[in-house]
N, C-alpha and C positions, 0 to 999 in steps of 0.2 A: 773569136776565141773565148773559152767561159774561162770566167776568173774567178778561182777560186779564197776563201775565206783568207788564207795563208798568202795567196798572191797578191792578195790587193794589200796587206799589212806589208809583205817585203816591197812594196814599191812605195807606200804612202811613208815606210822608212825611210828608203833612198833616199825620198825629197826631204824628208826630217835632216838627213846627215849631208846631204847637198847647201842646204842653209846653213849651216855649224857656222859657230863664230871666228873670227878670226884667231889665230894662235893668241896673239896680244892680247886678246881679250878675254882669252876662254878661263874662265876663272874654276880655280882649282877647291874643291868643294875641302871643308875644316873636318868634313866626315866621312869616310866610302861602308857604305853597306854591304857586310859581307857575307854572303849566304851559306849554309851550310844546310847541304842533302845527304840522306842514306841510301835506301834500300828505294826501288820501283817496281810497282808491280800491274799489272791490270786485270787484275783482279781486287774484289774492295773487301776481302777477308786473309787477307796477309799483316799477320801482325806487327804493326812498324813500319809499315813500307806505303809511302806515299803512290795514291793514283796518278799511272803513266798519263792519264788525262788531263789531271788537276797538273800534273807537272808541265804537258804542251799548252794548259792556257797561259801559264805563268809566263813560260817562255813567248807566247804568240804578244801577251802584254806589252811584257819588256821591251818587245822587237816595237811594236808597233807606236811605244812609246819613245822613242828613240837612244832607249837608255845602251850602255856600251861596255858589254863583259870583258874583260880584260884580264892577263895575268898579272901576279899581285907586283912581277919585274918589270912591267909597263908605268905603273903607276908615278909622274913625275917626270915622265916622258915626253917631251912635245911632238902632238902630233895633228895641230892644227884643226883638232875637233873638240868641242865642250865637255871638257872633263867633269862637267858636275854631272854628269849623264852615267860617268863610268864604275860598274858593281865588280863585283867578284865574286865567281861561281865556285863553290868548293861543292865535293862529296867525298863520305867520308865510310870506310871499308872497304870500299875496291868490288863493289859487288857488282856482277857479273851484267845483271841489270843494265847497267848504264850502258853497255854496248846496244844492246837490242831499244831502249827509250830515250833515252838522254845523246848519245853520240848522233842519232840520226837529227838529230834538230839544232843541235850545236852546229854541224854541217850547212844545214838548213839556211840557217839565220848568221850563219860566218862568227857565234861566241866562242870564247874560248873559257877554260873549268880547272880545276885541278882536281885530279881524283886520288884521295891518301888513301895507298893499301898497306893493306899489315902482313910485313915480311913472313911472318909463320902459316899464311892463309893463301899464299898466291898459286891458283888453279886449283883451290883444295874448295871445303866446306867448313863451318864453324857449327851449324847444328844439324847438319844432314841434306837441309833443303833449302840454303843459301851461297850455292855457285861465288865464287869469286873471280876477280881477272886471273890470267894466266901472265907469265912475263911475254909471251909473245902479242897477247895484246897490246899490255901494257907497249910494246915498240912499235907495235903496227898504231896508236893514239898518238904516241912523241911523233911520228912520223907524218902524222897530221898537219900541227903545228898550231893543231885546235885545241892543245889540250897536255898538263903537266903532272907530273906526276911526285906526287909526297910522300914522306914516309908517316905512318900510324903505327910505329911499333908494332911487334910481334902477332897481334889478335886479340893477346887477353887483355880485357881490360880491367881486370880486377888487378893482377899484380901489376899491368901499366902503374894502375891508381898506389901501388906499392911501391915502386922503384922511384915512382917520381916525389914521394914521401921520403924515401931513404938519402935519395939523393944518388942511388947506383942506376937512376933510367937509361943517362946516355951510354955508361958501360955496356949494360944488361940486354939493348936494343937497337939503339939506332946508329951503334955504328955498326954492328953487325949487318943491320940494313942497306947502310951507305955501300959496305965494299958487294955486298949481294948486287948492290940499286947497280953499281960500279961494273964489275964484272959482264953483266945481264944489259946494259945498255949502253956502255962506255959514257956516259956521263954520271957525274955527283948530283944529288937530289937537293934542293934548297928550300924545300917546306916540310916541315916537320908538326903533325898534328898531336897535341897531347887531350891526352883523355880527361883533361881537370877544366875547371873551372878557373882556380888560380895559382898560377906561375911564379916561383919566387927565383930570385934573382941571380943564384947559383944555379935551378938550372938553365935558365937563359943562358948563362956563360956558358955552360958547358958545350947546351945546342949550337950556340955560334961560334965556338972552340972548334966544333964539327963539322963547322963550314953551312951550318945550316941559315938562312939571311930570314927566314921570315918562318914565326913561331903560331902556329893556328891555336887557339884554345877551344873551351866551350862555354867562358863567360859572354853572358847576350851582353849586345851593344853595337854601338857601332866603329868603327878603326880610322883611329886620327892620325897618321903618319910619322905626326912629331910625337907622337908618344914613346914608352918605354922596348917598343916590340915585339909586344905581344899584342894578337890579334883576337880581338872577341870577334864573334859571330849570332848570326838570326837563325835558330834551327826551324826551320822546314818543316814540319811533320804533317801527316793525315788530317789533323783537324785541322790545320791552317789553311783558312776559307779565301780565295781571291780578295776579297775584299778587304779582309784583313792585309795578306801581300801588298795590293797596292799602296795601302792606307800607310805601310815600312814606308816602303820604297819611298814613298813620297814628302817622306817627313823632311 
């Protein structure tokens, strides 16, 4: 049997997660690395949109490093494998992409991701020639179990960047999303992406007033648990060289 490049990393993993430490032991890391993807494409003149290539070596890395994608509701969870291994896959627009590059390898490698779409965009376009998910996706991924689904407000991110200044974002948005999210999958949505950098404290209250338990931002860093709630993230983009990725991950 030839083994190929991808076969021999999903087995030299097994044996990685065959050794795990014991529950007792497995120490629970003071930081989890949280990544944050957009747009895929394969093609290397899409502007914004990271190589479906550069995205399955990252992926082939992780795997083969026996690092272990997790939803952000797992995290704190005993499950008798080394948590300092465990990242968190976000992307972030819902862009249609991910079915055709990203889903097939999540599959693959058994990760799990959450993908925040924005309620005004779902099966629509934002500038012509960037596809979004549909909600039938969207239920055909929940039905996975590979994979969660957030809310990113409406699409625009300008007045995002407005409401959540005013302090009218959760009126204006995301509950409007939730009874959509509600309706459309018979469950409530519990990640909630906002389009800022920094988060002040009313609207955290609101978002979790909303039922919403875990707030994405887009300040870099890493997310320490016991913190406030708010989660920074590592954006992903085109120029970010493997080497640099590993170089995160491994900090």
């Amino acid at each position: 049997m030839k083994l190929t490049r991808r076969g021999f990393l999903k087995l030299s993993g097994a044996a990685a997660l065959a050794l795990a430490v014991p529950e007792a032991f497995a120490a629970r890391p003071s930081a989890i690395p949280v990544l944050r993807y957009g747009d895929l494409s394969n093609r290397g003149d899409v502007p914004f949109s990271l190589r479906a290539s550069d995205f399955a070596a990252q992926m082939e890395w992780l795997f083969g490093e026996g690092y272990r994608p997790v939803f952000l509701s797992e995290l704190g969870a005993p499950t008798g494998e080394d948590a300092s291994r465990d990242v968190i896959i976000t992307f972030d627009g819902g862009y249609a992409s991910f079915m055709d590059f990203a889903y097939p390898l999540l599959r693959e490698y058994g990760f799990k991701a959450v993908v925040n779409v924005a309620g005004g965009l779902m099966g629509g376009y934002r500038y012509g020639n960037d596809p979004r998910l549909s909600w039938d996706e969207c239920r055909f991924l929940l039905g996975t179990g590979l994979v969660d689904i957030g809310c990113q407000g409406d699409g625009d991110h300008g007045r995002q960047r407005t409401l959540v200044a005013s302090g009218n974002f959760l009126k204006r948005t995301i509950v409007a999303f939730s009874e959509q999210f509600s309706s459309e999958t018979g469950r409530m949505p519990e990640v909630l992406a906002v389009g800022v950098k920094r988060i002040d404290d009313s609207v955290l209250t609101i978002a979790r007033q909303a039922g919403f338990r875990f707030i994405l931002s887009e300040e870099p860093g890493l997310y320490a648990p016991r913190g406030n709630g708010v989660i920074p993230r590592v954006s992903i983009d085109p120029k970010t060289s493997l080497s640099e990725f590993r170089k995160f991950l491994s900090k």
